[in-house]
N, C-alpha and C positions, 0 to 999 in steps of 0.2 A: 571386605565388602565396602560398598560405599554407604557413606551416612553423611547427615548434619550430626554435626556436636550435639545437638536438641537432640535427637533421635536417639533412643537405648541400645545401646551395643555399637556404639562407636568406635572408632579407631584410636585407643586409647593413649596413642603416642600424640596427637594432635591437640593443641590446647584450646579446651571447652567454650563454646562461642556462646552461648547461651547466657544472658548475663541481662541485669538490669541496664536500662538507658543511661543511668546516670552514675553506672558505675566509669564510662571514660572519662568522664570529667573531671570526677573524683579521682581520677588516678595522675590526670594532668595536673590539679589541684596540687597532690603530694609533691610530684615530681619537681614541681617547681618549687614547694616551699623546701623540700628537702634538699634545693639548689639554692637557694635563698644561705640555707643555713651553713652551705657549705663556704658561698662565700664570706661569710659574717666570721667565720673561722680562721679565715687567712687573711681578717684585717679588709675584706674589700666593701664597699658596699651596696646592697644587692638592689638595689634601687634603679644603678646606672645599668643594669641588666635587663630590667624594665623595660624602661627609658629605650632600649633598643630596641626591644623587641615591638614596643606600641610607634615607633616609630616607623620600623618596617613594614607593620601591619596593616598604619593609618597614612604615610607616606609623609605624617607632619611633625617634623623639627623643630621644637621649641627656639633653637636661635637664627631659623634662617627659613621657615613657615613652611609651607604645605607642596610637597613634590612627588608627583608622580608615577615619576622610577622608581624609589623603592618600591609601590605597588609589583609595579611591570615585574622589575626581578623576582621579588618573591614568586610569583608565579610561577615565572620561568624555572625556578629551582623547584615547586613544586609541583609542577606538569612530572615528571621523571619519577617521584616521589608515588604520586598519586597512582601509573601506569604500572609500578610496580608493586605496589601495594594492592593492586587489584590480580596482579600473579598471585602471589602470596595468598589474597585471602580466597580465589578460588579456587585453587586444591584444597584448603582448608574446608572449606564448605564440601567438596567431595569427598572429607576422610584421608587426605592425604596432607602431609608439612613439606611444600616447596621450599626449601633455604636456598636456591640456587637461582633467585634473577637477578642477582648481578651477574651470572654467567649468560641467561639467560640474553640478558640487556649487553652485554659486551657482545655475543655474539650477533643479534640485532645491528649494532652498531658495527660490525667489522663490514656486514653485508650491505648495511646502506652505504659505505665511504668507498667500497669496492665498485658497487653500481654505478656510486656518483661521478666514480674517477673512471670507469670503463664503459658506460651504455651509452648510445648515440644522442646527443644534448637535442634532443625536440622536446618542445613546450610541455608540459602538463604531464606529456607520458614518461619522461626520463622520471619528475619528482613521483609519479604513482609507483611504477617499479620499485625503486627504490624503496621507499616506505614497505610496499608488498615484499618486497625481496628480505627486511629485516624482521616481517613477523614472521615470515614461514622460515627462515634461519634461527628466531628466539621458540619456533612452537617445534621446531625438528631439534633442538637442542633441549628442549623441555623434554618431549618425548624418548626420548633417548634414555633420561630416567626412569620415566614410567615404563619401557618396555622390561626395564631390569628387574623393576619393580612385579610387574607382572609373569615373567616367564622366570626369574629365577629368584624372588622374593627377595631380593635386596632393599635392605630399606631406602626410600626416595633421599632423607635427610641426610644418611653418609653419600651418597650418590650425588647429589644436587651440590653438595658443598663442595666436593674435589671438583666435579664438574666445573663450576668457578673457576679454580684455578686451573684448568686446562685449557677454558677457553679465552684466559688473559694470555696463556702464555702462546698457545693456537692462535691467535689475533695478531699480537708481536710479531710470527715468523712469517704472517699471511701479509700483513700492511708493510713489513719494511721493503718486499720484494714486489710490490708496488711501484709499476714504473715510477720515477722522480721525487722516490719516496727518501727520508735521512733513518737516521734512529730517533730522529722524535717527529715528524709531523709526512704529511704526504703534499703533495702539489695544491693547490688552492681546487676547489671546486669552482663548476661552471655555473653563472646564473640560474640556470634551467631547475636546478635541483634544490635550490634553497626553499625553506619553508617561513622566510623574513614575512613580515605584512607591516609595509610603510605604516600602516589608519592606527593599526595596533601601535606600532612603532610612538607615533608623534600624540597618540593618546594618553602617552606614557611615559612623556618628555624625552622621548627617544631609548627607550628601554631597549632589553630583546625579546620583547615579549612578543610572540610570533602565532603560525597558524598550527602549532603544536596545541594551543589550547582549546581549538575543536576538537580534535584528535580525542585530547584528553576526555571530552566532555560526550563525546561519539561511544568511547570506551565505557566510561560509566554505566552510560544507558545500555549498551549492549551486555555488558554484565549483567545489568539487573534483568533484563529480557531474560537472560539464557537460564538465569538461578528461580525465575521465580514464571516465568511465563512460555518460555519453551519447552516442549518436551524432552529433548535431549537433558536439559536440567535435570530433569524430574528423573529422568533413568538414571540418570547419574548418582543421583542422591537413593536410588530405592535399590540399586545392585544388581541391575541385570548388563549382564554378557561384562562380568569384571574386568577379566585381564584388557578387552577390547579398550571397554572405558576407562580402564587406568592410564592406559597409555593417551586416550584424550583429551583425559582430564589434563594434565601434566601438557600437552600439544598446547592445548588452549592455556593453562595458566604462563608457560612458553611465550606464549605469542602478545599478550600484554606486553612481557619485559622488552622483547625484541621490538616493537611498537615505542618504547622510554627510549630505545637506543637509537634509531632511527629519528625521533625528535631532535633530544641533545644531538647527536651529530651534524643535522643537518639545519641546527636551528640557533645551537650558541657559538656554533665556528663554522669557520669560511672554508678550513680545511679538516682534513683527516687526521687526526691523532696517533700517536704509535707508544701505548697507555703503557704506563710503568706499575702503574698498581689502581685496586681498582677504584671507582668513581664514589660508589657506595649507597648510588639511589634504591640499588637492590636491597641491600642492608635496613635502609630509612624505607625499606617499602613493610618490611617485617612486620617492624613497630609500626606501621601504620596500618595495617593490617588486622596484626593482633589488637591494638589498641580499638581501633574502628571496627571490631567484633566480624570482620569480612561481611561488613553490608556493603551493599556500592556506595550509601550514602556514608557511613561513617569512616568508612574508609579514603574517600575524598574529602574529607572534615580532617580527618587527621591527616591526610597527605598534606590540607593547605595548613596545617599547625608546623611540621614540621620541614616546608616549603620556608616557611618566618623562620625560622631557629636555623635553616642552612644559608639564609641572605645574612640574618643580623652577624653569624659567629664571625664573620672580619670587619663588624664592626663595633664588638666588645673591645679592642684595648683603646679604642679613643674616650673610653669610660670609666679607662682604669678597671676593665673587667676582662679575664683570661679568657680568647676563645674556646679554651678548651672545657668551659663548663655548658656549650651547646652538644655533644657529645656525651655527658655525665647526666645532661638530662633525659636525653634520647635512652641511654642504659637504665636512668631511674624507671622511664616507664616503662618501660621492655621489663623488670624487675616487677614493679607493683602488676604489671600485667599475668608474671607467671606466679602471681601470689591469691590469685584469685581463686581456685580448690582452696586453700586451705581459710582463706576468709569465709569461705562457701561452710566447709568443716567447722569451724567456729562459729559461725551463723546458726549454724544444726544443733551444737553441741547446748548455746544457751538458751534456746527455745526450748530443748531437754531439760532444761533445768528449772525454766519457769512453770514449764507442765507439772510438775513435779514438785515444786513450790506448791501449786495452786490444789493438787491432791493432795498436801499434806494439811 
């Protein structure tokens, strides 16, 4: 059936979205000190960890002042971030755990660099295609698990996740027999198809920060439209005509990803890629997701948190600080996130005790 997490008789494989406002914070909170202490453990000091990240954030460098670009970038890493994270949290809002938009978003992404490289280069309608062509390639790849889900009750979670890897390796066989394609990249794209924006560009001391982040900002609102002020929503969430809607649910959460892939492609590179493993915005869409409790708004709060933590991680070793503790934080709160029932259980358990105090 379909439910909100909120709703009684949920889909109890799905993790409970119901949750205090300020339980993300608090979890971003830990994550980070419990990253703190990790590096204080191997001798580093977690200060210059900081120091990245508020530099990322705020674009100002203590030895060389106030720039920019690093704004521009972070964004640009978390437009991808955020589109995905709104796959993720909208099956979750229907009762359903999408793990699958980085399949999702790979296959988006095969279908915009396909377009970009074979549809006729006229103005405005080659870049529309394109983009349209990667969401309904990320919502028919979405779908694909819901129908399994619905007609032969396979769960979406093992589905969605192999899914992933078929459609890295589907991608690989599809882009290198790409006219003028090698085994790592395809021919350069035509102007027509880019999603560049000089104003953006030179606002941002020449970043790549592009017209992906309409897009981004398009998608939000339409999530929140569909979850809380469309009907289809509403059926969605109350469980009528299931198998129908399981499979649209999963279309639509699809079509976000394929929408993230479609950006990056067409927005951090000039040409088509021929991926060797994957990107991992699908991944970073999870936790932001889970983390952002799958509201559109929390969800794009944590997508732009962890947009900062994907710009700063190649610029922790000029800090003497390991990239690889933006990743162990990402896992910290993916962790405290699926820690939340049993803080829930313990919450319940001492309330029990006080009552119980208080009658004695």
């Amino acid at each position: 059936m379909f439910y909100t997490q909120d709703v009684p008789g949920s889909n109890p494989g799905v993790p409970s979205l119901k949750t205090n406002t300020f339980v993300p914070a608090i979890i971003v909170f830990f994550a980070f000190f419990a990253a703190a202490l990790i590096l204080l453990l191997i001798g580093r000091n977690p200060l210059g960890m900081f120091q990245v990240i508020l530099q990322t954030a705020s674009g100002f460098d203590s030895t060389r002042g106030w720039n920019a670009r690093f704004i521009g970038e972070w964004l640009v890493l978390a437009i991808p971030v955020i589109l995905c994270g709104l796959s993720v949290g909208f099956s979750a809002r229907c009762g359903l755990f999408n793990l699958g938009a980085e399949g999702q978003y790979i296959a988006g992404l095969t279908a915009a660099q396909i377009i970009a490289l074979t549809f006729p280069q006229i103005f405005a309608l080659h870049l529309a295609v394109a983009v349209l062509g990667a969401i309904i390639a990320g919502a028919v790849w979405g779908s694909i698990a819901g129908l399994l889900k619905a007609r032969f009750k396979v769960s979406e979670v093992i589905s969605t996740i192999m899914m992933s890897y078929i459609a890295l390796h589907i991608h690989r066989l599809v882009t290198i027999r790409i006219p003028g394609s090698s085994i790592f990249r395809t021919s350069d794209f035509p102007g027509t198809v880019s999603l560049s924006n000089s104003i953006l560009a030179a606002i941002t001391n020449n970043s790549r920060l592009n017209n992906g982040l309409w897009f981004a900002f398009l998608a939000v609102i339409f999530y929140w439209l569909i979850m809380k002020k469309n009907t289809l929503g509403k059926s969605l969430r109350a469980g009528i005509r299931v198998k129908t809607n399981i499979t649209i649910a999963m279309a639509i959460s699809g079509a976000f990803a394929g929408l993230a892939g479609a950006v990056v492609t067409l927005s951090m590179f000039s040409y088509g890629r021929v991926l060797t493993t994957f990107d991992g915005y699908g991944f970073a869409g999870i936790a932001a997701a889970l983390a952002g409790n799958a509201s559109a708004l929390g969800t794009m709060i944590m997508g732009l948190l962890f947009g900062i933590l994907k710009s700063a991680e190649p610029m922790m070793p000029f800090r003497q600080i390991p990239g690889e503790i933006i990743p162990v934080i990402t896992g910290l709160i993916v962790v405290f996130v699926s820690m939340r029932p049993g803080v829930k259980i313990i919450k319940n358990w001492l309330k029990k005790v006080k009552v119980s105090k208080d009658e004695i």
